[in-house]
N, CA, C and O of each residue as an XYZ file, in Angstrom:
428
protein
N      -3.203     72.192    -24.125
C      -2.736     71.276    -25.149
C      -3.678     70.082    -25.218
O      -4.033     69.345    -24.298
N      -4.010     70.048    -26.524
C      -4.711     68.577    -26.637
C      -4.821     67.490    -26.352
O      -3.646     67.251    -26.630
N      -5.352     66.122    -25.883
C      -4.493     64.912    -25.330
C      -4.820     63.947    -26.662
O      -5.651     64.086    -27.560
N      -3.885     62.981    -26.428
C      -4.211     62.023    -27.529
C      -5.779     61.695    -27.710
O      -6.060     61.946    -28.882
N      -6.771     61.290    -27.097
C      -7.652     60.819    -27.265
C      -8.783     61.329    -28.336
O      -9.542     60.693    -29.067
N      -8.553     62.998    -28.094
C      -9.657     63.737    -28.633
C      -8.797     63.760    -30.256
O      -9.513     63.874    -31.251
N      -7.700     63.679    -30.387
C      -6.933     63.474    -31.787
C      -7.066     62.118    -32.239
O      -7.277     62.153    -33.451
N      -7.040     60.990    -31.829
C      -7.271     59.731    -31.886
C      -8.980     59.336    -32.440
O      -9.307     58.456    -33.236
N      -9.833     60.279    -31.737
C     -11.608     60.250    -32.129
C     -11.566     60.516    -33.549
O     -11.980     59.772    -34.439
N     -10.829     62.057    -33.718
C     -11.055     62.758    -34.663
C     -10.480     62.103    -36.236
O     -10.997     62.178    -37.351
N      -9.023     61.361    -35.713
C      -8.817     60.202    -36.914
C     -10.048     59.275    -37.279
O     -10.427     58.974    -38.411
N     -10.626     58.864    -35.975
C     -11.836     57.612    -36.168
C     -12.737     57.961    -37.083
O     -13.042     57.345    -38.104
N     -13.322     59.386    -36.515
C     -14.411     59.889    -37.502
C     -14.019     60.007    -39.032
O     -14.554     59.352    -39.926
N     -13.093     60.860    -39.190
C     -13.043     61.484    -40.479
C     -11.791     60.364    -41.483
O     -11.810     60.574    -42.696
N     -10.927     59.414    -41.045
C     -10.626     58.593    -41.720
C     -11.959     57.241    -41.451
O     -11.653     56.372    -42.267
N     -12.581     57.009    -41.070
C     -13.423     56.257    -40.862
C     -14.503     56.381    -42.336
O     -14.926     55.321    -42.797
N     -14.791     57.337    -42.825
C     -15.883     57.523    -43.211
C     -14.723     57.149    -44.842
O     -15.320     56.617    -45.777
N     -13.999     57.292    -44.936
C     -12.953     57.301    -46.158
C     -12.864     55.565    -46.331
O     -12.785     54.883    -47.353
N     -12.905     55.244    -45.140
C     -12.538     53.910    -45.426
C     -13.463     53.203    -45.650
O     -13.055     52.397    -46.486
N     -14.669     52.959    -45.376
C     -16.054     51.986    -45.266
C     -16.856     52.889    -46.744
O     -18.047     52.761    -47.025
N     -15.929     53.716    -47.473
C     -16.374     54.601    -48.562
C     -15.669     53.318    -49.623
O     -16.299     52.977    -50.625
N     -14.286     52.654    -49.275
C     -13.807     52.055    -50.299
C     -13.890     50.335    -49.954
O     -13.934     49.436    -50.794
N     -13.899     50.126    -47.783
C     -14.860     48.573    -48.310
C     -16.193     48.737    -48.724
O     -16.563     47.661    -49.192
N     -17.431     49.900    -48.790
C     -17.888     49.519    -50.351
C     -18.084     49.171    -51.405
O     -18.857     48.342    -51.884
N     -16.965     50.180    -52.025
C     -16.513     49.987    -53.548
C     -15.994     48.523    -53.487
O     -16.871     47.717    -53.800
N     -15.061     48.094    -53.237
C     -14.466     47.028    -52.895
C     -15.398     45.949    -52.917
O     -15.276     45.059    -53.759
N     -16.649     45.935    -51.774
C     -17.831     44.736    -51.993
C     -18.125     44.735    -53.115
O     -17.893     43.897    -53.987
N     -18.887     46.095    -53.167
C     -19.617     45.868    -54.670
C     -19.853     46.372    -55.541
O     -20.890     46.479    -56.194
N     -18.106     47.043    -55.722
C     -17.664     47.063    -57.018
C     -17.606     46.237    -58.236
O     -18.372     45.340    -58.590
N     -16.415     46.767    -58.887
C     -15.755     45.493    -60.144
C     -14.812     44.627    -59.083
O     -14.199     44.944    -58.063
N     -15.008     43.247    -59.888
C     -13.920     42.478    -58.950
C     -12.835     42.826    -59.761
O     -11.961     42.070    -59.336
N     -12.210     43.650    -60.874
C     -11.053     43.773    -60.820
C     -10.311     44.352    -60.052
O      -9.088     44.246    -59.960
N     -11.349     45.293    -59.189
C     -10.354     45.742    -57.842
C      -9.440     45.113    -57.086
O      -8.215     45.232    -57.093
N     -10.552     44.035    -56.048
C      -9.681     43.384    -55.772
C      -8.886     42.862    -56.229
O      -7.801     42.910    -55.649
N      -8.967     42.254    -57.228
C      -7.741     40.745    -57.963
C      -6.788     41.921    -58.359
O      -5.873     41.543    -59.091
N      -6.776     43.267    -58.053
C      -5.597     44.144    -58.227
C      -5.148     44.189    -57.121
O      -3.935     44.189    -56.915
N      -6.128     44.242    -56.092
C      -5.246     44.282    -54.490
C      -4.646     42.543    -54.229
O      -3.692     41.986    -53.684
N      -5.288     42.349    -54.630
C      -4.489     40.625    -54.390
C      -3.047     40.072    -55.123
O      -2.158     39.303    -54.758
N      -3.310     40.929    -56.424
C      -2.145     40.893    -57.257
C      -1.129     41.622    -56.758
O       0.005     41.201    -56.985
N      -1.229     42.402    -56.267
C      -0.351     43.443    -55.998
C       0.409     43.221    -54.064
O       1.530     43.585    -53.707
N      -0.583     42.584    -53.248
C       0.142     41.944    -52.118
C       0.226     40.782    -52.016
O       1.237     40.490    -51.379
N      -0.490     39.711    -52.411
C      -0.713     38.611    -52.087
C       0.692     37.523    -52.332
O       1.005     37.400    -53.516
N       1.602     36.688    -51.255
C       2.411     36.065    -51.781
C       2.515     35.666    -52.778
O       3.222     36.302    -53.560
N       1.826     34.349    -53.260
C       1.125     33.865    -54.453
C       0.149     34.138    -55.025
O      -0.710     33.256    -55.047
N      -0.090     35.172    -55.581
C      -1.403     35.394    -56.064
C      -2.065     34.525    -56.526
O      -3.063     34.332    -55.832
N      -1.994     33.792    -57.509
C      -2.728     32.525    -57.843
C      -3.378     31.657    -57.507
O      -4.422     31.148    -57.912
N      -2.213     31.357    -56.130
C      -2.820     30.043    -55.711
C      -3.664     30.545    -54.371
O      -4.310     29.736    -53.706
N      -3.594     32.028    -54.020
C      -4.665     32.763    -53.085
C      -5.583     32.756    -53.872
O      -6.623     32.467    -53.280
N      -5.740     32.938    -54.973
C      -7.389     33.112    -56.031
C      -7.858     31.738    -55.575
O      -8.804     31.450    -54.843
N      -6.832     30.839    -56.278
C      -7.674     29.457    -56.117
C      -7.805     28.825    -54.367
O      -8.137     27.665    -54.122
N      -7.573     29.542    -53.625
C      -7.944     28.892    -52.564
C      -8.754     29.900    -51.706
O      -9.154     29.788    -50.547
N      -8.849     30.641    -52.356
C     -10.156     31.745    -51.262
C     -11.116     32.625    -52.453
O     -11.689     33.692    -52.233
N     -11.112     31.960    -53.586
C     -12.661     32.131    -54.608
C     -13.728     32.713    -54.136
O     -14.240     33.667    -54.721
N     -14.204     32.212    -53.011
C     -15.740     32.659    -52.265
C     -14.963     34.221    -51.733
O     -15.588     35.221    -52.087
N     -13.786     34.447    -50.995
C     -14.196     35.669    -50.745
C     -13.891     36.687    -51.498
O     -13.951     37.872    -51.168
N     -13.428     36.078    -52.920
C     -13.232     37.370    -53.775
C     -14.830     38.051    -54.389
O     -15.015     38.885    -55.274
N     -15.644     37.446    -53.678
C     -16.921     37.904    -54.129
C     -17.495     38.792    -53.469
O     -17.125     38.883    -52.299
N     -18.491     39.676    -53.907
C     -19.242     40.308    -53.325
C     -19.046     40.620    -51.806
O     -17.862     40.957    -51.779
N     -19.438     40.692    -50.737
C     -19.054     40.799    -49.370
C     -17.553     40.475    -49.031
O     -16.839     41.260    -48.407
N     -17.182     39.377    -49.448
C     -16.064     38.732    -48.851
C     -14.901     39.496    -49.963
O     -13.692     39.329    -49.806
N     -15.315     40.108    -50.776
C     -14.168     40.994    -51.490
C     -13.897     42.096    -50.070
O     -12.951     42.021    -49.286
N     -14.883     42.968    -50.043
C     -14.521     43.386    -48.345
C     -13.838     42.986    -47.295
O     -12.940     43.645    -46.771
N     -14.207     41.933    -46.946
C     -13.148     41.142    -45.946
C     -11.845     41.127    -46.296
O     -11.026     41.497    -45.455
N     -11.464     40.756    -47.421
C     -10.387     40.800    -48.153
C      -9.366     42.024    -47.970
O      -8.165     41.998    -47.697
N     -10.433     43.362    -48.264
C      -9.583     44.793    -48.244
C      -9.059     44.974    -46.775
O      -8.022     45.500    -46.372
N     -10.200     44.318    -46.031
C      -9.872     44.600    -44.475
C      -8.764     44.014    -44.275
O      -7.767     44.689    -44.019
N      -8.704     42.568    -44.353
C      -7.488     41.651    -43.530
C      -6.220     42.583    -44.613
O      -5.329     42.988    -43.867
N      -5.972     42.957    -45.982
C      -5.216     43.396    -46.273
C      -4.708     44.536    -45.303
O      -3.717     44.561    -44.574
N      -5.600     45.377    -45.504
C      -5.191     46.736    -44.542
C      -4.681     46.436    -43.033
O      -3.770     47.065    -42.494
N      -5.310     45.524    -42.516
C      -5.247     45.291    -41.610
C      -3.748     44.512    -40.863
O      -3.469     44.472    -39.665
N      -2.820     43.845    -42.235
C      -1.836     43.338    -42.332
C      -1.026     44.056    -43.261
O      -0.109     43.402    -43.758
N      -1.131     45.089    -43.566
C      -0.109     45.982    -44.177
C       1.234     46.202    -43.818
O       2.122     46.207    -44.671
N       1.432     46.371    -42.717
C       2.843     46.234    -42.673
C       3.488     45.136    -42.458
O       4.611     45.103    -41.955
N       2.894     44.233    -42.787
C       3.372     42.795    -42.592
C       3.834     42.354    -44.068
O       4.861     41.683    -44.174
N       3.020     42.756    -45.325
C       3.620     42.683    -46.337
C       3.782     43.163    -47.151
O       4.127     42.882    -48.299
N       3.384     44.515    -46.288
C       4.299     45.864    -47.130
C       5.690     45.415    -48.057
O       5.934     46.425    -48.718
N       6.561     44.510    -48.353
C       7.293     44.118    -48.829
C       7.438     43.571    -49.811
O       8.428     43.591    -50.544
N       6.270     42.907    -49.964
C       5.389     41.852    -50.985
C       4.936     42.848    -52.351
O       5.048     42.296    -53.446
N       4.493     44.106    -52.339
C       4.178     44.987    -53.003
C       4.388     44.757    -54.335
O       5.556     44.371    -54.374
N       3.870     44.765    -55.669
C       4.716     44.208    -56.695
C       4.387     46.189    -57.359
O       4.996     46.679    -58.310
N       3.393     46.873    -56.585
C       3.157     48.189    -57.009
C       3.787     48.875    -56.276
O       3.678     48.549    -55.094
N       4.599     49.949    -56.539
C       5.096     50.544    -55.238
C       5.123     52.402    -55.762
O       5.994     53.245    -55.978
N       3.735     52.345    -55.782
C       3.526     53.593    -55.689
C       3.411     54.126    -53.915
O       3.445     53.410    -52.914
N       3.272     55.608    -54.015
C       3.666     56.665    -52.699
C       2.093     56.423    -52.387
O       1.671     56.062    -51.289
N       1.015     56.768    -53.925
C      -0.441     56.802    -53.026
C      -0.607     55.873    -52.201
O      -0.995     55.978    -51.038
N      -0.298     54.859    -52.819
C      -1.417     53.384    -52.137
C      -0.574     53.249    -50.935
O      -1.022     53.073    -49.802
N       0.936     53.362    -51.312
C       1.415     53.117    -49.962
C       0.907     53.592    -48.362
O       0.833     53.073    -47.248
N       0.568     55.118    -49.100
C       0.053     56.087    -47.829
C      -1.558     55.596    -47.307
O      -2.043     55.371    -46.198
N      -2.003     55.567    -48.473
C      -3.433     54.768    -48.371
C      -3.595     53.646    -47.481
O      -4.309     53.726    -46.481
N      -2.849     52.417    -47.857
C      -3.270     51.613    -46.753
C      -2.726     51.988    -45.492
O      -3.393     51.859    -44.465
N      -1.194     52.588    -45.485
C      -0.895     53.265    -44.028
C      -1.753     53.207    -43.303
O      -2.003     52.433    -42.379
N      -2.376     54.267    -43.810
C      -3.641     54.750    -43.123
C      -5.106     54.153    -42.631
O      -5.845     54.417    -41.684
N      -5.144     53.548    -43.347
C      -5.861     52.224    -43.264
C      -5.829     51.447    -42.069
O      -6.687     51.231    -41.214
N      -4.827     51.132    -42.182
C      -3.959     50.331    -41.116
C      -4.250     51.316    -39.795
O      -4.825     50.956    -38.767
N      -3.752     52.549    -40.055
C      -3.604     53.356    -38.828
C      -5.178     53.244    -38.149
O      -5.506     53.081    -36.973
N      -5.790     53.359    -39.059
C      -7.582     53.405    -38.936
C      -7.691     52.450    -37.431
O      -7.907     52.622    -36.232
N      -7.335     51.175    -38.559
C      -7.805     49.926    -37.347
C      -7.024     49.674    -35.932
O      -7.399     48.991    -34.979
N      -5.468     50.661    -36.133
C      -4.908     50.504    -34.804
C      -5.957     51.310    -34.056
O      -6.520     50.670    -33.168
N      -6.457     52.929    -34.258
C      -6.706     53.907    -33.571
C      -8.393     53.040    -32.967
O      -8.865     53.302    -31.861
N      -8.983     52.160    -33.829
C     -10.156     51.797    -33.138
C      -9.970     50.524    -32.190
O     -10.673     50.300    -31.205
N      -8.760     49.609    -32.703
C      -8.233     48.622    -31.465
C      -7.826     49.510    -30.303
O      -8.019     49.196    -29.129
N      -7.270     50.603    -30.688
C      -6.858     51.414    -28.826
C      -8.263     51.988    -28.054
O      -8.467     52.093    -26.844
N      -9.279     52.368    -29.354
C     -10.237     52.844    -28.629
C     -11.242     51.918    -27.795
O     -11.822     52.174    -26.740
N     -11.276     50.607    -28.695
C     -11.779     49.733    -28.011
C     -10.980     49.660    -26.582
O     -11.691     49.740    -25.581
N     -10.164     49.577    -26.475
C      -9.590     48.729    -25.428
C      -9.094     49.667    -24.431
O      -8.990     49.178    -23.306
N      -8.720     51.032    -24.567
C      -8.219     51.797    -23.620
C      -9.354     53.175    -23.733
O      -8.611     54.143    -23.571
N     -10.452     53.584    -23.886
C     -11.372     54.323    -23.922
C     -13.031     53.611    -23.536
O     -14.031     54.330    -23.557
């Protein structure tokens, strides 16, 4: 039987490559992406535009997708979209960055 670890790699690799596929797009894409991901979690959307401008740009639109994903279930609630994809999407996302915080730290 398999142990977690070698299932845990195999998330790293192959959701890994999915994800740094869309903070891409995300950098340097359209910024309507983001200001859709911002619209769509952000408490206040608005007054997050007007107070973090610089990172809706270029690079820092990235940062953006990250700390989102990265806080997904924190405001998973906040959602004003509540579709099944995106939901599963950032899940996963999320799951991404737990499986490389465990790898860091316990591998």
């Amino acid at each position: 039987m398999l142990g977690i670890k070698p299932l845990l790699g195999l998330l790293f690799f192959v959701w890994g490559g999915v994800y740094f596929y869309h903070l891409v797009v995300y950098s340097l894409g359209d910024k309507k992406r983001i200001n859709q991901l911002v619209d769509n979690l952000a408490k206040e959307p608005e007054s997050f535009k007007s107070k973090n401008y610089i990172a809706m740009n270029s690079m820092g639109a990235g940062g953006l997708f990250s700390y989102f994903c990265l806080v997904y279930p924190l405001v998973r609630h906040r959602r004003r979209e509540k579709k099944c994809s995106s939901d599963v999407f950032m899940f996963l996302n999320w799951l991404f960055f737990m499986t490389v915080l465990y790898l860091f730290i316990f591998v």
